[in-house]
C-alpha positions in Angstrom: -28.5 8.0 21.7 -31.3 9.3 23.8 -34.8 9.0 21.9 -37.8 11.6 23.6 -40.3 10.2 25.7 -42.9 11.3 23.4 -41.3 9.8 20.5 -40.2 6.1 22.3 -44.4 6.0 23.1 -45.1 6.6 19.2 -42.4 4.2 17.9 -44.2 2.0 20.2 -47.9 2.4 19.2 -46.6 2.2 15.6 -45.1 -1.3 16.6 -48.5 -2.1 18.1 -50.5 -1.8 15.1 -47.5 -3.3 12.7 -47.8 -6.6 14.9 -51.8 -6.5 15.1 -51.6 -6.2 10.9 -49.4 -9.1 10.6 -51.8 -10.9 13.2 -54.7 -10.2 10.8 -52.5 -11.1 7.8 -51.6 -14.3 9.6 -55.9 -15.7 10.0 -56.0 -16.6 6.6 -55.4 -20.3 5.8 -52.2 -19.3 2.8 -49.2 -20.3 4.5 -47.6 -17.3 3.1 -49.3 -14.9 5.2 -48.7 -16.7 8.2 -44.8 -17.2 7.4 -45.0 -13.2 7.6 -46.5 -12.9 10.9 -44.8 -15.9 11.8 -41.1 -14.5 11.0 -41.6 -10.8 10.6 -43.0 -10.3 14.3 -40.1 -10.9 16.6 -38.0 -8.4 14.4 -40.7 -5.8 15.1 -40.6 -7.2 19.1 -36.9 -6.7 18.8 -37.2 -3.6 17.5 -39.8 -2.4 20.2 -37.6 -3.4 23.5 -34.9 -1.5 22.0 -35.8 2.3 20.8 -33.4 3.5 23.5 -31.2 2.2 26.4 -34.3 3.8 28.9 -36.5 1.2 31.1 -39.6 2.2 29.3 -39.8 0.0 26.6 -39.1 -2.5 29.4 -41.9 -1.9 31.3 -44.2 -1.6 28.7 -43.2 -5.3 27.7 -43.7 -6.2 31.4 -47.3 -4.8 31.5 -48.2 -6.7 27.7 -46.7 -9.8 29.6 -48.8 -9.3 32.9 -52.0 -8.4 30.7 -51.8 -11.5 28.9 -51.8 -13.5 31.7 -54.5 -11.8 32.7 -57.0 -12.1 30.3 -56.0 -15.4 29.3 -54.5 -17.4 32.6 -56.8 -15.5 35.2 -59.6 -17.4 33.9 -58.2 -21.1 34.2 -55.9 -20.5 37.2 -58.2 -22.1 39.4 -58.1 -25.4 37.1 -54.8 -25.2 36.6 -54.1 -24.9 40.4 -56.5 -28.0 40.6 -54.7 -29.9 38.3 -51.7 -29.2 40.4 -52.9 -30.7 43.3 -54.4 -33.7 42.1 -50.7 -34.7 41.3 -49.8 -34.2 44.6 -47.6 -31.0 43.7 -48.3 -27.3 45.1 -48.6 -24.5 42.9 -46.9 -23.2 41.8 -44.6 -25.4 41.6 -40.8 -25.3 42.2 -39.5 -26.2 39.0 -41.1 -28.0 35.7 -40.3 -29.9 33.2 -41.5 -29.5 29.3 -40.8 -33.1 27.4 -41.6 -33.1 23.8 -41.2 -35.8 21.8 -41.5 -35.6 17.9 -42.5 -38.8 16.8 -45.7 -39.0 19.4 -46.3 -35.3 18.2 -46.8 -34.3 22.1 -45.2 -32.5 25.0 -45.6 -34.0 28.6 -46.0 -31.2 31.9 -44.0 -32.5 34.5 -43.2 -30.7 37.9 -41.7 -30.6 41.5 -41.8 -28.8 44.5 -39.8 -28.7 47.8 -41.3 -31.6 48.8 -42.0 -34.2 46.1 -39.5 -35.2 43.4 -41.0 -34.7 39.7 -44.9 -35.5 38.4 -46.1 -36.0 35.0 -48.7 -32.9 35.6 -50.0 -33.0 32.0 -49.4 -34.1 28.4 -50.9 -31.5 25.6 -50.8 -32.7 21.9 -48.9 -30.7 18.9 -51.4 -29.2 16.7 -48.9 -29.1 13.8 -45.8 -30.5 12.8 -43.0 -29.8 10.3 -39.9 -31.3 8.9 -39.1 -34.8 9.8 -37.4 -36.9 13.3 -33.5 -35.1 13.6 -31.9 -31.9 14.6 -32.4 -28.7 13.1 -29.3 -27.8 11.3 -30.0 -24.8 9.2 -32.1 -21.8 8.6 -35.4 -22.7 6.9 -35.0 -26.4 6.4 -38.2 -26.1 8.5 -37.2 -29.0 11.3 -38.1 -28.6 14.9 -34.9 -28.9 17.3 -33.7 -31.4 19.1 -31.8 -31.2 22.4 -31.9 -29.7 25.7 -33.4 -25.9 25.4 -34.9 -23.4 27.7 -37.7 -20.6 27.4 -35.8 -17.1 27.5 -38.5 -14.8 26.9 -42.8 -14.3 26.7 -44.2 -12.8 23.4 -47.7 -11.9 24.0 -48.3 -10.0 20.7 -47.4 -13.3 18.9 -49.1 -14.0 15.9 -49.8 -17.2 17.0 -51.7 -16.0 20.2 -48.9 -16.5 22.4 -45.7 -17.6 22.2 -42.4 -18.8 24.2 -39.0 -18.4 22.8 -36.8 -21.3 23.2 -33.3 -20.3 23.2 -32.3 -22.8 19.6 -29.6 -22.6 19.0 -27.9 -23.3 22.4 -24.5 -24.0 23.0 -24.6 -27.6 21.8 -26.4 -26.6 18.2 -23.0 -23.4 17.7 -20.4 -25.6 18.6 -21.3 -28.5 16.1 -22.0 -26.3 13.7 -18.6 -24.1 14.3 -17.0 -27.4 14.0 -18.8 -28.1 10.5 -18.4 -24.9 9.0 -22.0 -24.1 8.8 -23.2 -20.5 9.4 -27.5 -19.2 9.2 -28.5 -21.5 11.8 -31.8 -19.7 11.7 -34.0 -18.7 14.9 -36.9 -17.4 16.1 -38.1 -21.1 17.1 -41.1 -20.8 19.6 -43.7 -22.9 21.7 -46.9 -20.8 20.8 -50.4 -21.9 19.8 -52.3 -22.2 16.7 -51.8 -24.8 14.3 -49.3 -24.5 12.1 -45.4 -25.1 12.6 -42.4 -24.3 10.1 -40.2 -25.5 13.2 -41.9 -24.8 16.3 -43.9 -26.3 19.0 -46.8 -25.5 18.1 -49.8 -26.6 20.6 -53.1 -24.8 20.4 -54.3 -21.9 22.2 -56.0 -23.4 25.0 -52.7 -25.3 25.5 -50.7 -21.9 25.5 -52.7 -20.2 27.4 -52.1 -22.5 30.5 -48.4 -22.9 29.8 -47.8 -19.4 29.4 -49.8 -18.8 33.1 -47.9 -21.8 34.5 -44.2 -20.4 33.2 -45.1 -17.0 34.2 -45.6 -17.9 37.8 -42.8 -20.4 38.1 -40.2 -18.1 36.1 -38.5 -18.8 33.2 -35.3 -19.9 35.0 -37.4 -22.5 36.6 -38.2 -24.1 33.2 -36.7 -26.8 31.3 -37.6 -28.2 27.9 -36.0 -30.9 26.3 -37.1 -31.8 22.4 -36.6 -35.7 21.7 -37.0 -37.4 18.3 -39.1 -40.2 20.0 -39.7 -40.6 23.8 -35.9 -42.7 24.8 -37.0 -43.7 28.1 -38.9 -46.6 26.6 -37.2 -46.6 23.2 -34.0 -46.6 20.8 -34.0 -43.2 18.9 -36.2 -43.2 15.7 -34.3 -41.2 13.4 -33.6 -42.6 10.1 -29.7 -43.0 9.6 -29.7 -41.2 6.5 -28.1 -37.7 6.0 -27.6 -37.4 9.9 -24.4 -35.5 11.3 -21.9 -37.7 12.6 -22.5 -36.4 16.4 -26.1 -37.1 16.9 -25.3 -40.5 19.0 -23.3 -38.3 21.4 -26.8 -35.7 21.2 -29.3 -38.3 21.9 -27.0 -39.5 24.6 -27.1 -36.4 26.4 -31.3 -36.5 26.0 -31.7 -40.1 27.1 -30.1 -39.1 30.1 -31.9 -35.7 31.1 -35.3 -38.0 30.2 -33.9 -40.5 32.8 -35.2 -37.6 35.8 -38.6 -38.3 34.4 -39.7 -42.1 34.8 -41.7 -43.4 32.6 -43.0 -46.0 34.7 -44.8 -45.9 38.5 -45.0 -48.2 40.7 -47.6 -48.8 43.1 -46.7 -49.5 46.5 -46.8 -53.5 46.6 -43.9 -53.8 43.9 -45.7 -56.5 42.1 -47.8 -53.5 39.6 -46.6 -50.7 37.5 -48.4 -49.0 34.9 -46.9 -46.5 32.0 -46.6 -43.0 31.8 -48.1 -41.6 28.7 
């Protein structure tokens, strides 16, 4: 069904002021009103891209997108460019990295280009955390993921400034759960900023402002993000044995070896030094 031009633009402003209300609804400190924006949003975003089979919803999203980055990466591009270089790695780069690792409640930057092999660019610290070290396994048992995810999409009327949607739950996360019987998976899991978290990567706004620049000029098929219970380059998985699904050796296995691409150790050139990567 074809929807009029006139009517896709006021379906659209209405969806502007429904997210900037939940926004406002979301400052206050009642966890409540921030579970609204936090959950209620991406319907409304849904809901927005889709009034009609047309491209202009589409390219309104792409203009909001390009905006953001605007008036919140334009600013710090030259630092972030800087930051780049002092690695070693052009920018942008070819490809990066996003490590996060639950127990150290951080998330490591780490990129390549056509020339160098992967750098640890940055590490940013999680400004909240929820649930405790293990995969997410159901809708609102409030755990952050674990596994190997990517970013699918830019949200820049989040209510938590910005926002990143990881694609949880991938195929790993369907098929163990089609295997167990278990059905409401949940979604909407995001890296954004603010502090608070009821199963996202949550990172502070000066954090997602950069990130969001940096994926936005490498692409989102450029970007890889792996979620670890504790960083298993340097240690066994930290996960307390009880009430675990019986396949989260074979999981952890399939993270230790995607964080084997990142070393956590350089050496310098004489072989006799090396020094840790935090």
């Amino acid at each position: 069904m074809h929807i009029p031009k006139i009517l896709q633009n006021a379906i659209f402003g209405l969806s502007l002021i429904a997210i900037a209300i939940l926004k406002k609804l979301s400052r206050p400190k009642h966890s409540i009103f921030k579970e609204l924006g936090y959950r209620f949003t991406p319907i409304l975003l849904f809901f927005l891209c889709n009034t009609s089979h047309s491209m202009s919803p589409k390219l309104h999203w792409n203009k909001a997108v390009e905006n953001a980055v605007k008036r919140y990466g334009r600013p710090i591009e030259s630092k972030t460019e800087n930051m780049f270089k002092e690695k070693g790695i052009s920018y942008p780069p070819q490809d990066i990295a996003l490590l996060a690792f639950k127990k150290e409640q951080k998330i490591q930057l780490w990129a390549k280009d056509e020339t160098h092999s992967w750098r640890k660019i940055q590490t940013y610290p999680l400004t909240a955390y929820s649930g405790r070290l293990g995969p997410k396994l159901r809708e609102n048992d409030r755990q952050i993921p674990e596994g190997i995810y990517r970013l699918i999409s830019f949200n820049p009327f989040s209510s938590m400034h910005l926002s990143m949607m990881i694609n949880y739950p991938n195929h790993f996360d369907k098929l163990q759960a089609s295997k167990e019987g278990r059905r409401k998976l949940g979604n909407n899991i995001f890296l954004h900023g603010k502090a608070f978290s009821v199963g996202c990567l949550a990172v502070g706004d000066k954090a997602i402002d950069q990130l969001f620049l940096i994926v936005y000029r490498v692409g989102l098929n450029h970007v890889r993000l792996i979620i670890a219970p504790n960083d298993l380059r340097v240690s066994k998985p930290e996960t307390p044995a009880f009430a675990q699904p019986r396949w989260i050796a074979e999981l952890y296995d399939q993270i230790a070896k995607e964080l084997s691409n990142y070393p956590s150790f350089v050496f310098r050139s004489n072989h006799k030094d090396s020094r840790r990567i935090t």
